[in-house]
C-alpha atoms as an extended CHARMM CRD file, in Angstrom:
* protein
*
       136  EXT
         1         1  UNK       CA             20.6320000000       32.0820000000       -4.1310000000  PROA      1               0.0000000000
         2         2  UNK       CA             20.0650000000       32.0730000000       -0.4060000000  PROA      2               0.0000000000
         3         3  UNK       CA             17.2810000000       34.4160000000       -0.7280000000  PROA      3               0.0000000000
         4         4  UNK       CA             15.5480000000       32.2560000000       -2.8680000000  PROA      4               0.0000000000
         5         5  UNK       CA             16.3460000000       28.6770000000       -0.8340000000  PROA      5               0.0000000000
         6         6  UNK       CA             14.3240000000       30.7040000000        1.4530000000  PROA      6               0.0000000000
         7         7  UNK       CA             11.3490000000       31.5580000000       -0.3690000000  PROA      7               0.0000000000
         8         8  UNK       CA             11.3920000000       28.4110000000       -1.5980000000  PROA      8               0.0000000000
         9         9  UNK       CA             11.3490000000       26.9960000000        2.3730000000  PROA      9               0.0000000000
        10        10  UNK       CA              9.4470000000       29.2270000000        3.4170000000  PROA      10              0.0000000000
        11        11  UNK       CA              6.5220000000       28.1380000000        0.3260000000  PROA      11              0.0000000000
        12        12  UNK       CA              6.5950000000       24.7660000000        0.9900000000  PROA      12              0.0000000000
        13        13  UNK       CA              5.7110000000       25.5990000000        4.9550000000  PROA      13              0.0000000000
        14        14  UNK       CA              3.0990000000       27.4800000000        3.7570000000  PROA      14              0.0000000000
        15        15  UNK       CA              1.4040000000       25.1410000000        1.4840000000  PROA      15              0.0000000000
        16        16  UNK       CA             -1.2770000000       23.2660000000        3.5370000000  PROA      16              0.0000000000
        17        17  UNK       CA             -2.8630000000       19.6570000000        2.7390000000  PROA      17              0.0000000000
        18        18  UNK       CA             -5.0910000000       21.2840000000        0.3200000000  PROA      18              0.0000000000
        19        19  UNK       CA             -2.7860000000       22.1780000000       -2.1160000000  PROA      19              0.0000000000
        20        20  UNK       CA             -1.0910000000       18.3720000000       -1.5470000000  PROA      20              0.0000000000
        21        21  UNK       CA             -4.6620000000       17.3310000000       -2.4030000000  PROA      21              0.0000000000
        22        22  UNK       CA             -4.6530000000       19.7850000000       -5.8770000000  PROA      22              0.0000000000
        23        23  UNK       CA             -1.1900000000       18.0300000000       -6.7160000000  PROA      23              0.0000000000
        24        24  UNK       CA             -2.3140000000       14.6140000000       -6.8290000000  PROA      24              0.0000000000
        25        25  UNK       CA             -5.4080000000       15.4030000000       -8.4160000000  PROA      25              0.0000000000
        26        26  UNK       CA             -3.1160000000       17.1370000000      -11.6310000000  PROA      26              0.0000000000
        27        27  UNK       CA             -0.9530000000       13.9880000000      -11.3890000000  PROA      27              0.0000000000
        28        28  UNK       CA             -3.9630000000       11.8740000000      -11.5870000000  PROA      28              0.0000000000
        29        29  UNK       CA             -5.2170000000       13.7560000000      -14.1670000000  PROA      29              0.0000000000
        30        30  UNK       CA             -1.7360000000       13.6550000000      -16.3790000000  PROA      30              0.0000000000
        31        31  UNK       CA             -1.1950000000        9.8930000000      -15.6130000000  PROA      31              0.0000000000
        32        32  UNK       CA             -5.5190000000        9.1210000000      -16.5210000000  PROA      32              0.0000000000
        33        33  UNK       CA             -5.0750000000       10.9520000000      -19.5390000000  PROA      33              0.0000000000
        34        34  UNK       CA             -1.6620000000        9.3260000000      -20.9720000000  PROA      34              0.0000000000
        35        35  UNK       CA             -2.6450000000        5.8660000000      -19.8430000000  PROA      35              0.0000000000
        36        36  UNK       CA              0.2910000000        5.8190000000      -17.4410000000  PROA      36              0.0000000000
        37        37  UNK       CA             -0.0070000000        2.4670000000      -16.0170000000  PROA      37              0.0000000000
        38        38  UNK       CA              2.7210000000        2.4530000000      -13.3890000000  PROA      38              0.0000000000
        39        39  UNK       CA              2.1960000000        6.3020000000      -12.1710000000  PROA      39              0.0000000000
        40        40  UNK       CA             -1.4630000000        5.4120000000      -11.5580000000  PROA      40              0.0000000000
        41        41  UNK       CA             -0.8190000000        2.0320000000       -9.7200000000  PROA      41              0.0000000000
        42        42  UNK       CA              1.3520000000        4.4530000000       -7.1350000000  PROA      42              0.0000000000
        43        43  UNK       CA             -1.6460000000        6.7390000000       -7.1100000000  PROA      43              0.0000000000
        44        44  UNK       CA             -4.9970000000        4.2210000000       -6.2130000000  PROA      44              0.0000000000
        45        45  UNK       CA             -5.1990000000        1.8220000000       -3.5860000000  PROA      45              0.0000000000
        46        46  UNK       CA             -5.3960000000       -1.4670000000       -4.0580000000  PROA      46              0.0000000000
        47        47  UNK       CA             -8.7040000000       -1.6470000000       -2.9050000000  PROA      47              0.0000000000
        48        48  UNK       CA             -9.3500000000        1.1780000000       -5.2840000000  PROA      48              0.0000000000
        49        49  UNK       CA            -12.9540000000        1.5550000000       -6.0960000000  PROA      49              0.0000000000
        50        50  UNK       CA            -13.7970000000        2.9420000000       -9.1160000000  PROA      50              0.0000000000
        51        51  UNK       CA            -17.5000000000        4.6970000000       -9.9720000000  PROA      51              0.0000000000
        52        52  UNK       CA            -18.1250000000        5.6200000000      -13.7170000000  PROA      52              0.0000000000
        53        53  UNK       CA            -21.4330000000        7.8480000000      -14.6310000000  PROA      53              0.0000000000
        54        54  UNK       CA            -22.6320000000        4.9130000000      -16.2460000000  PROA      54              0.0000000000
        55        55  UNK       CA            -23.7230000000        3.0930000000      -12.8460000000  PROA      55              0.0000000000
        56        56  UNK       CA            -20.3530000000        0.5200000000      -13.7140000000  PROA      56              0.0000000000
        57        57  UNK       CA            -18.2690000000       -0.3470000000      -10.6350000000  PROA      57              0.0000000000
        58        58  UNK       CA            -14.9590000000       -1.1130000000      -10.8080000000  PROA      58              0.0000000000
        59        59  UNK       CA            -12.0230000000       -2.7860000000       -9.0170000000  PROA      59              0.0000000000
        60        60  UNK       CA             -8.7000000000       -1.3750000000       -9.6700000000  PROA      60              0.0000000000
        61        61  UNK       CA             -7.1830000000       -4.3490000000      -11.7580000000  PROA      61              0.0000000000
        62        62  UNK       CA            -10.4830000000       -3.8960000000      -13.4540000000  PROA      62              0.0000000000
        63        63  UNK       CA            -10.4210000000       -0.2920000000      -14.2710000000  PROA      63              0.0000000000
        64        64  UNK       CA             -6.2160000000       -0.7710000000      -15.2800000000  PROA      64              0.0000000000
        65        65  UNK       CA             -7.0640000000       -3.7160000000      -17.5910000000  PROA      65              0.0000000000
        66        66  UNK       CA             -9.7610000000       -1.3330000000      -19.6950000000  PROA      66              0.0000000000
        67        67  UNK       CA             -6.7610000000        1.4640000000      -20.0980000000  PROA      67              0.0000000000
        68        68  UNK       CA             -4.2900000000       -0.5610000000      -20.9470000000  PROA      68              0.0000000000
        69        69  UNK       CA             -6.7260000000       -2.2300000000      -24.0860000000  PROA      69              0.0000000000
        70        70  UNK       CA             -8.1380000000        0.9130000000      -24.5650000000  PROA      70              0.0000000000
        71        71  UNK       CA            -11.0440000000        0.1190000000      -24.0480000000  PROA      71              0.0000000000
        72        72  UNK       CA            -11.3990000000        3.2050000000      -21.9880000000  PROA      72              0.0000000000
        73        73  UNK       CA             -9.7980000000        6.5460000000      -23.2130000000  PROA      73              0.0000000000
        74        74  UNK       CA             -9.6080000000        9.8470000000      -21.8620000000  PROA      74              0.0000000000
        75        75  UNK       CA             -8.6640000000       12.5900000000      -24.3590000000  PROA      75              0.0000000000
        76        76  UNK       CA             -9.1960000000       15.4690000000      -22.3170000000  PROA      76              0.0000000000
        77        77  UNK       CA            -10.1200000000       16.2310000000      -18.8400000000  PROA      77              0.0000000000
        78        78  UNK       CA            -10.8220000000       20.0920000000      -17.9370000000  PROA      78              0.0000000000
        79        79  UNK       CA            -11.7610000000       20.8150000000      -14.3270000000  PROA      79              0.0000000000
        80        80  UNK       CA            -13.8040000000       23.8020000000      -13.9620000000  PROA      80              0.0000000000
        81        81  UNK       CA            -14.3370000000       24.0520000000       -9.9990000000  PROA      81              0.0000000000
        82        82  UNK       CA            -13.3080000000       22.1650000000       -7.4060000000  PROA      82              0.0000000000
        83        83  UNK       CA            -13.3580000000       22.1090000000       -3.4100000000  PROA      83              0.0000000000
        84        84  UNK       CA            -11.1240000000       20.1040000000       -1.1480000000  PROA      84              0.0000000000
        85        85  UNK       CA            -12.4780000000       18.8200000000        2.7790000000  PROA      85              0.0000000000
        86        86  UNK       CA             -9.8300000000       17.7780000000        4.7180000000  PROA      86              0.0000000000
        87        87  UNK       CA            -10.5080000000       15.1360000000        7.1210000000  PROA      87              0.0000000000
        88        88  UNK       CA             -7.3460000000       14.5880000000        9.3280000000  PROA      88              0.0000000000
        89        89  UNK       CA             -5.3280000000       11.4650000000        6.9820000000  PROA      89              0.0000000000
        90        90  UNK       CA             -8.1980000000       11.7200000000        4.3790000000  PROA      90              0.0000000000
        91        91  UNK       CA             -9.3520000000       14.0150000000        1.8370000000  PROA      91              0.0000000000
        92        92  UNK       CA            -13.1180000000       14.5230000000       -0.2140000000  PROA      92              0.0000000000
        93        93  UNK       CA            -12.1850000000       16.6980000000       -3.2920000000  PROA      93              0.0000000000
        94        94  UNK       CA            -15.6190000000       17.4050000000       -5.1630000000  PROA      94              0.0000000000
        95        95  UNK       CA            -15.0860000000       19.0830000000       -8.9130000000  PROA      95              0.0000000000
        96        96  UNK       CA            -17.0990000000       19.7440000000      -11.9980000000  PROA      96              0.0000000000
        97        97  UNK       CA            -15.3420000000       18.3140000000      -14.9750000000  PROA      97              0.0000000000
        98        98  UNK       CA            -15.5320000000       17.5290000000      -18.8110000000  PROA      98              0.0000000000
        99        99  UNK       CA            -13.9860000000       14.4940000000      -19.8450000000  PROA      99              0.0000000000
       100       100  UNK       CA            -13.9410000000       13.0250000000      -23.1380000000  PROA      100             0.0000000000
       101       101  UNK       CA            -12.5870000000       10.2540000000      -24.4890000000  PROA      101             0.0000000000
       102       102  UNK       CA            -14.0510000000        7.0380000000      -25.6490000000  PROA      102             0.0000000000
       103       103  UNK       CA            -15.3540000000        3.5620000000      -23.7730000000  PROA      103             0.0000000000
       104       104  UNK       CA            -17.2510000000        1.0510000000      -24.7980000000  PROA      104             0.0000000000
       105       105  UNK       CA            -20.3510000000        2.7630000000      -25.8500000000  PROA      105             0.0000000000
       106       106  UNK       CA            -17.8520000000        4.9140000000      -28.5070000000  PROA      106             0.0000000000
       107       107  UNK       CA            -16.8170000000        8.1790000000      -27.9390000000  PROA      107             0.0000000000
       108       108  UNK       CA            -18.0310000000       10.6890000000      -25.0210000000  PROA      108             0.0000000000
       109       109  UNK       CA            -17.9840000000       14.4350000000      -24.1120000000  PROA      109             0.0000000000
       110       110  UNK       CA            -19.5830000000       14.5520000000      -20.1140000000  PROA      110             0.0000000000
       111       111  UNK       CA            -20.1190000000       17.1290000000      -17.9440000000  PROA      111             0.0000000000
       112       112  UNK       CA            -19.9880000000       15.8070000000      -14.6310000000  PROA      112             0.0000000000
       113       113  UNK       CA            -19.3690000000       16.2850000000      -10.8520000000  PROA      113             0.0000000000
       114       114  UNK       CA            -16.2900000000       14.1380000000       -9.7930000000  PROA      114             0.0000000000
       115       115  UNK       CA            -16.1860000000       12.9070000000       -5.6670000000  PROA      115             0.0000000000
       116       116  UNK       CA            -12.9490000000       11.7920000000       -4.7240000000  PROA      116             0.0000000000
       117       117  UNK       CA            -11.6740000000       10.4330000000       -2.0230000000  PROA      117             0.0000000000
       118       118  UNK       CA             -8.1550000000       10.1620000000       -1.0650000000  PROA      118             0.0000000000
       119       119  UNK       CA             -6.1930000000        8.5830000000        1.7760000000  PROA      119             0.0000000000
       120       120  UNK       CA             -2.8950000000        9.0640000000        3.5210000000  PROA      120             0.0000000000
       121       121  UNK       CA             -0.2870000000        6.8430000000        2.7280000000  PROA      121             0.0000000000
       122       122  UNK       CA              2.6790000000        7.6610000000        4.8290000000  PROA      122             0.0000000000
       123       123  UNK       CA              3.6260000000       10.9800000000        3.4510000000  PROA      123             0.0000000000
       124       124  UNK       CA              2.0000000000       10.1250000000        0.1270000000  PROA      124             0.0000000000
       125       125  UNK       CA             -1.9310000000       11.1260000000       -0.9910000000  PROA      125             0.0000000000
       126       126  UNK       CA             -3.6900000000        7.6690000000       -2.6960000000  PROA      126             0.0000000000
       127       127  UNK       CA             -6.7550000000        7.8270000000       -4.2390000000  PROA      127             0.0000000000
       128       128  UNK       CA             -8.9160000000        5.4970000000       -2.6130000000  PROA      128             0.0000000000
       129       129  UNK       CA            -12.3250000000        5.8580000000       -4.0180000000  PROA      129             0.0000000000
       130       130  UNK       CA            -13.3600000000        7.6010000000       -7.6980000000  PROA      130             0.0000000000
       131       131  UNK       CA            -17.3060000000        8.3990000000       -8.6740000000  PROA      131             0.0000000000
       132       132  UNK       CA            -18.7860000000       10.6340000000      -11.2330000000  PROA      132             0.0000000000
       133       133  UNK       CA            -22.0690000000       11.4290000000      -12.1300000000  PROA      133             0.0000000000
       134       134  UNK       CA            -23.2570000000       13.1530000000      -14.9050000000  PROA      134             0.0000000000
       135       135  UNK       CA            -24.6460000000       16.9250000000      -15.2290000000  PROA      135             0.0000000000
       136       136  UNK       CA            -27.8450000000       17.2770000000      -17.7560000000  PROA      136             0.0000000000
């Protein structure tokens, strides 16, 4: 048992910001996906801004208010690459992703490049700006 308090010590020292930066990206992923309200008012800002590849900006009571009526869905979101800049108390994470789901314009399958950027919130990462734009 001591052994493994260790390793599991001796892990967490290891992991840098990067793989902070992965985490909150899953959990952002998890909470986008099941519509989880209060986890993703713990993850944006409140000066969240919010970039769909349709050219529509959104604040973050905005972007809540269209997942909660469901007027904006995401079924599935599968990252296939991503890379992570650290910036001292920020982060840029740039990934290509497929999302579907459905928004106003009825059901979607994108491939796109996701930007971003996340802040430093005491010892918590908050997503602070979102923008995707899509691959032909």
């Amino acid at each position: 048992m001591r052994y493994l308090l260790i390793l599991t010590a001796f892990a967490l020292a290891a992991a840098g910001p990067e793989d902070a930066i992965t985490a909150a990206e899953n959990n952002w992923t998890k909470a986008v996906v099941k519509r989880d309200i209060a986890a993703l008012n713990a993850i944006y800002t409140p000066d969240l801004i919010y970039a769909h590849s349709t050219g529509n900006v959104e604040t973050l009571a905005q972007y809540i208010e269209r997942l909660k009526t469901g007027k904006q869905r995401y079924d599935t979101m599968t990252f296939e690459k991503s890379k992570i800049v650290m910036h001292g108390g920020s982060a840029v994470s740039h990934s290509i992703v497929r999302f579907t789901g459905q928004n106003d314009a009825g059901p979607f399958n994108d491939h796109l490049m996701l930007m971003h950027l996340w802040v430093k919130s005491g010892k918590t990462w908050r997503l602070a700006a979102h923008q995707t734009t899509k691959i032909p």
